[in-house]
N, C-alpha and C positions, 0 to 999 in steps of 0.2 A: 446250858444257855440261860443267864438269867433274864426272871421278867423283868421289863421293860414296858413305858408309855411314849407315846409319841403325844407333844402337844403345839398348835398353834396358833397366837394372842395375837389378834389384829395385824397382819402382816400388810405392808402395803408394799408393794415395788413398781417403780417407774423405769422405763425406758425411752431415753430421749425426754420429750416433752409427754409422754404417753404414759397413763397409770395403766398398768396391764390389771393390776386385782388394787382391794382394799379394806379394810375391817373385815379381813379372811382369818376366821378361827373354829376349831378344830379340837377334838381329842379322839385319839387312835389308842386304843387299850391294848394289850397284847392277846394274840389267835384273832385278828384284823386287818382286812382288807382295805383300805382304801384306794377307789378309782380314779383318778382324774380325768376327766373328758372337758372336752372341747374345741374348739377351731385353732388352725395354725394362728397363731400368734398371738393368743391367748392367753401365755404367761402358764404355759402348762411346765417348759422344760427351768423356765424362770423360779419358779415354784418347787422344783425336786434339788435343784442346786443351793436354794435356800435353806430348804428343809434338813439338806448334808451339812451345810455349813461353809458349801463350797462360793457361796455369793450372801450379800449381804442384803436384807430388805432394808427400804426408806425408812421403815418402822414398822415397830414390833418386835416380837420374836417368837424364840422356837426352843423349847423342853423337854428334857428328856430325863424322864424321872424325877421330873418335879423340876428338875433346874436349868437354868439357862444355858445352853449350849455354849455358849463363847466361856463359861466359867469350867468347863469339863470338854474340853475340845480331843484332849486325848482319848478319854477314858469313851467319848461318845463314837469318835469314827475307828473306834478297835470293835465297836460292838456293831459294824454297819458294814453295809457294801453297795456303794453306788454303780449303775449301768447304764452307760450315756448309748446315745445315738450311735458312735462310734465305740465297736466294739473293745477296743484297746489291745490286740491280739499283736505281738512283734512278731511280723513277716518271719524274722530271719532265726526265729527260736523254733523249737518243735513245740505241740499243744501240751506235750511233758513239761517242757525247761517253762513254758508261760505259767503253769501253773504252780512250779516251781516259786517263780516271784512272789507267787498272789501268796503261798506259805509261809513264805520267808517274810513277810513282809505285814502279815496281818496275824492276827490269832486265829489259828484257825484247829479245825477239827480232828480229834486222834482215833477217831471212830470208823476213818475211809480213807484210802490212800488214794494218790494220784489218779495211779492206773485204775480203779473203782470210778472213778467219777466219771473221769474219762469214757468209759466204757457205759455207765449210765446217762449219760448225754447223747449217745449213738456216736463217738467216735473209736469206739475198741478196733486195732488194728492203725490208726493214725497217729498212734500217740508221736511215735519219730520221726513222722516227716515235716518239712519247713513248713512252717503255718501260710507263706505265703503261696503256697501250690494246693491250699483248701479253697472250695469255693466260699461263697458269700454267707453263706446256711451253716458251714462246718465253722469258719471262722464265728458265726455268734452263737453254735453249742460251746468253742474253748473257753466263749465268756462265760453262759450259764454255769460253765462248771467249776467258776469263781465261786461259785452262789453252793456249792457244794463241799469245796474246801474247805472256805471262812465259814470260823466258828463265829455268826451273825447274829444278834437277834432281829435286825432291822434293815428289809431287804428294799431300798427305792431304786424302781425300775422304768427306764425313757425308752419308751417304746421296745418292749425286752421280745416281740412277735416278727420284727423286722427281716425280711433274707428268709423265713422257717418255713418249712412245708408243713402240710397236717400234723405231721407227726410229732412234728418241733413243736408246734403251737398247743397238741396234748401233753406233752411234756412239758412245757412252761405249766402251766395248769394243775399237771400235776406234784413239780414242786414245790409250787406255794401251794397248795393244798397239805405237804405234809409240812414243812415249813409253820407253817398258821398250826398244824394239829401241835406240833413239837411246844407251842409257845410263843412263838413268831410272830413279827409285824412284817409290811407290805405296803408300801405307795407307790402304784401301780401308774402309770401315763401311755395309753395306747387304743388307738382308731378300730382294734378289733373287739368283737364281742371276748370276754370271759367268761369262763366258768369254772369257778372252784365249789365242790358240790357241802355241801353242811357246814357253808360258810355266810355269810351276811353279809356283801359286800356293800359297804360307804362311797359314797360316788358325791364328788366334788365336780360342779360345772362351773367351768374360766368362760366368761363371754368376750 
């Protein structure tokens, strides 16, 4: 996984007539946490889609490795893995075939196989059945175990606690915990407490 920075130069983005942030800047080192907190409409989910490249700010921008993300678009979202609100799970595939795509489709890791990830997410034994006959909890482990796959250095996460029982919610915890030890970054966006332990976590507040 190579190192990596995460950086951001005065960001500003509007919605509608409304500036949600502005002269927001940042630098995220790698083995780093960053938190985002704050109230619904905030410009918390505005901010993580920015940050990917998936939206564009009014102004400013965002670095990766010293360079502006629009100048290395490929080389930046092969090294990333975004997690929206919506888990992005196809009903009609097994938690196998979904993460089948997320391989085929990204660079990802020759150090675990499917069935591994799977299995360390808590779904061993589900891998074949239709993702749409999991509940709302199983459906956002098939996504974390995107996050296991993809070979990432740079994990932003929109509410990644969502649907989880306790157990889910130690385990989110604990993957970015080894995540960040491996070398890894993290821009985290979620209403629950964290904790990743011998980590420093950066906490950004949207008003």
């Amino acid at each position: 996984m190579p190192l990596a920075g995460l950086e951001a130069i005065n960001l500003e983005c509007e919605r509608g007539e409304r500036v949600l942030f502005s002269g927001l800047s940042f630098k995220l080192p790698p083995g780093n946490l960053m938190l985002i907190e704050g109230p619904n409409g905030s410009g918390k989910t505005s901010l993580l889609r920015i940050l990917c490249g998936l939206a564009q700010p009014n102004r400013g921008e965002v670095r990766w490795q010293g360079v502006e993300v629009g100048k290395m678009q490929e080389q930046f979202r092969s090294g990333l893995v975004y997690l929206g609100h919506n888990p992005g799970v196809k009903g009609d595939l097994t938690p196998y075939e979904n993460l089948g795509v997320t391989r085929d489709l990204t660079r990802s890791r020759s150090d675990i196989t499917l069935d591994e990830a799977l299995e360390q997410v808590g779904l061993g034994g589900f891998e074949e059945v239709p993702a749409r006959t999991l509940s709302a909890g199983q459906r956002r482990r098939v996504a974390l175990a995107r996050l296991l796959v993809a070979d990432a250095s740079l994990w932003v996460l929109d509410e990644p606690f969502t649907a989880l029982d306790t157990h889910g919610v130690r385990l989110v915890e604990l993957m970015l915990s080894r995540h960040l030890e491996r070398g890894g970054l993290a821009v985290v966006s979620t209403h629950h407490p964290v904790t990743v332990a011998e980590v420093d976590i950066v906490r950004l507040e949207l008003s």
